[in-house]
C-alpha positions in Angstrom: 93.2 289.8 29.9 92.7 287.4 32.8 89.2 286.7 31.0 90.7 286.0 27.7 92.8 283.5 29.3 90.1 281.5 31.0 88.7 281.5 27.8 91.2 280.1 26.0 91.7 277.1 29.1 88.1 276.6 28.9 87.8 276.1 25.3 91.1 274.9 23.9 89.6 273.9 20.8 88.2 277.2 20.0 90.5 279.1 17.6 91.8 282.1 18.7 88.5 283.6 19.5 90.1 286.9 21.3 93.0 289.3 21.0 93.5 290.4 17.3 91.9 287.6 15.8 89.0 287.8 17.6 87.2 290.6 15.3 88.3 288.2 12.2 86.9 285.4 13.4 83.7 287.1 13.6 83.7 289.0 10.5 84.2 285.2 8.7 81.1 284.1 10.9 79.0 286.9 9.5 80.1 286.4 5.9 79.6 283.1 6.0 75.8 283.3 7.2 74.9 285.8 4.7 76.3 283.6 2.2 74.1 280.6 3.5 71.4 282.9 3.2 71.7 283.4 -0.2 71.8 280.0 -0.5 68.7 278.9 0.9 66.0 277.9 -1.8 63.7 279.6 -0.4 65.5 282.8 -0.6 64.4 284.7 2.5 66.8 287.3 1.2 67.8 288.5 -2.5 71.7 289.4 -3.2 70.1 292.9 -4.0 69.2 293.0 -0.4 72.4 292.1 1.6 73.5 295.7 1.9 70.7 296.4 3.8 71.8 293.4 6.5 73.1 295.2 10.0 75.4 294.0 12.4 76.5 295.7 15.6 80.2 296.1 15.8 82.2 293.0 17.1 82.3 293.6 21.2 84.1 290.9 23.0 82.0 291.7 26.4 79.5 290.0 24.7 81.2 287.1 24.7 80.6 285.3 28.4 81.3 281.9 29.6 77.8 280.4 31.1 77.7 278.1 33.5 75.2 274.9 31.7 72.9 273.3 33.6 71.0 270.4 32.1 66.9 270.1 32.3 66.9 266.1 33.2 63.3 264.8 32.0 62.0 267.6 30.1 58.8 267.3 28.5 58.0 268.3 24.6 56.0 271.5 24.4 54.6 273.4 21.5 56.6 277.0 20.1 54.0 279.0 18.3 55.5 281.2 15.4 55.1 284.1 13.8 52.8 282.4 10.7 50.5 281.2 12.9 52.1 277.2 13.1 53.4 276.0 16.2 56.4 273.9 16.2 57.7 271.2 19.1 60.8 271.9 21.0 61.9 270.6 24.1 64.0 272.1 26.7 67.9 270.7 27.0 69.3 273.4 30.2 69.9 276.4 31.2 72.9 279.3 30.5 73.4 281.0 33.5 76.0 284.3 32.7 76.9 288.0 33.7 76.8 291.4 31.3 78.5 293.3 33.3 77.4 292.9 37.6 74.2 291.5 36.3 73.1 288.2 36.2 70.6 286.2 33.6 69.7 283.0 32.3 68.8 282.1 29.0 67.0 278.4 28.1 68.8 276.5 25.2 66.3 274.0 23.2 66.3 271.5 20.5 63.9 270.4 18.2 61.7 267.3 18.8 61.9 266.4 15.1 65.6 266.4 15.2 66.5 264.1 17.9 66.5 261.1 15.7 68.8 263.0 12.9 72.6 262.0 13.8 73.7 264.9 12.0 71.7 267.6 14.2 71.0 265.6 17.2 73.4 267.7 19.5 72.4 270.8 18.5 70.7 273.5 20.7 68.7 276.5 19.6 68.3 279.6 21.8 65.9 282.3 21.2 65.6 285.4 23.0 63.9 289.1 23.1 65.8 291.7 24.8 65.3 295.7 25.3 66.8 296.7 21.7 64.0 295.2 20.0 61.8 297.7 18.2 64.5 299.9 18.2 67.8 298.9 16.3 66.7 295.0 16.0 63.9 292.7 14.8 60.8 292.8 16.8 60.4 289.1 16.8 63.5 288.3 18.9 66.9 287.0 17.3 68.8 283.5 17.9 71.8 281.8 18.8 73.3 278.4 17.9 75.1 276.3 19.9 75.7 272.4 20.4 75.6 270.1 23.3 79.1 269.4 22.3 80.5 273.2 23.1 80.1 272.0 26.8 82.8 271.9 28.5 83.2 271.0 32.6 79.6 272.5 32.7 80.4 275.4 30.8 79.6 276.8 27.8 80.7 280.2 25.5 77.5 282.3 25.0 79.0 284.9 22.3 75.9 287.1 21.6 78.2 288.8 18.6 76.9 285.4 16.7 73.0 286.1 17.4 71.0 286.5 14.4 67.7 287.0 12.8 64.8 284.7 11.9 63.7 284.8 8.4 61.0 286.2 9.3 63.2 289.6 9.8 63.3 289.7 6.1 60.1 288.4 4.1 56.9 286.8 5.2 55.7 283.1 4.9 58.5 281.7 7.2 57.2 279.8 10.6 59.7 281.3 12.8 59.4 280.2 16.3 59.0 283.1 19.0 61.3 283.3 22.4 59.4 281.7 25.4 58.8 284.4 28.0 61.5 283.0 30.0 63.7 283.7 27.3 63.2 287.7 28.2 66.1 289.3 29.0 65.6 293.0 30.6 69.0 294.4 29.4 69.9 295.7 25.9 71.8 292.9 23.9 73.7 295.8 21.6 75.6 292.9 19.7 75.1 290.6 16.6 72.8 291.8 13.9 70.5 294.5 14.2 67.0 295.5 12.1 67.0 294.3 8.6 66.5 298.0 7.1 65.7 297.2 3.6 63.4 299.4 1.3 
C-alpha cells in the first residue's frame, strides 16, 4: 500500500495506475499496441497472427519508481541492428531502480534523427536483454517507451508490464536496434510480452 501511495504523490497525473484499475489500465495498453501493430504498413504482424502474441500476467512489482539521472554532454554513437544497419542514438540518463533487494540501472536513449521533430523530440527509448530471453521471450531483447516529460523531481515510473517486442520478434527485414551491453540486466524480467509463438 504505502508504495501505491508514493506512486500516486509522485505521479498525480498518472491515472489510477494501481489498486483495481491497475490490471485495466494495462490490459487497454496491450490492446491498444496490438491494434497499432496492425496498423503499421509494413505489417510486421497479420490479424491471423495476433493470437499467437504473449504477454505475462499484469504484476505490479514490476512497476518501480527509478530515480533519473541525466547524461549532460552525451555524444552520438552508432546501434547496430539485427539486419545488419546501424542506427544513431544518443544517450539522455540513467534509471536507477530495485526488483526486489536488488539494485540495477537501465540507460534511456533517443534517436539522433529525432531531435529536430517537435512531435518526438522528448521521447526516450530503452532497450534491454534480461535472463528470460531464449526462454519465454524474444532473443533480441524487448523495449520500453518513456518521455523526458514522465520525470518528475528526478523520478521516473519504469513499469516493465509495458515492455514489448521489436518487429523483428515477428518477421524479418526490420532494422531493429539491439540493447547496449550496459543495458544487461542479470535478473529475469517475467513481465510485458513474452516469445511471439506463432506457426
Amino acid at each position: 500500500m504505502r508504495f501505491i501511495i508514493a506512486i500516486c504523490l509522485l505521479f498525480p497525473m498518472a491515472p489510477a495506475l494501481f489498486g483495481q484499475t491497475y490490471a485495466e489500465g494495462i490490459e487497454q495498453f496491450r490492446a491498444k499496441y496490438i491494434a497499432d501493430l496492425l496498423a503499421e504498413k509494413r505489417e510486421p504482424v497479420k490479424p491471423s497472427q495476433v493470437k499467437f502474441i504473449n504477454f505475462y500476467p499484469t504484476d505490479p512489482q514490476y512497476a518501480v519508481i527509478a530515480t533519473f539521472t541525466e547524461t549532460p554532454g552525451s555524444k552520438p554513437f552508432m546501434v547496430p541492428t539485427h539486419s545488419g544497419k546501424n542506427k544513431p542514438f544518443r544517450e539522455y540518463g540513467a534509471l536507477h531502480f530495485k526488483l526486489g533487494t536488488d539494485t540495477f540501472t537501465l540507460h534511456a536513449y533517443q534517436m539522433v534523427n529525432l531531435l529536430n521533430d517537435v512531435t518526438e523530440q522528448d521521447e526516450l527509448f530503452i532497450m534491454f536483454n534480461d535472463e528470460t530471453n531464449y526462454e519465454t521471450t524474444y532473443a533480441g531483447g524487448r523495449y520500453i517507451d518513456l518521455s523526458v516529460k514522465d520525470i518528475h523531481d528526478g523520478k521516473i515510473l519504469l513499469d516493465f508490464n509495458k515492455c514489448y517486442n521489436p518487429y523483428c520478434a515477428y518477421s524479418e527485414g526490420f532494422s531493429c536496434p539491439i540493447p547496449p551491453a550496459q543495458n544487461q540486466l542479470h535478473t529475469p524480467i517475467m513481465a510485458g510480452e513474452k516469445m511471439f509463438l506463432h506457426q
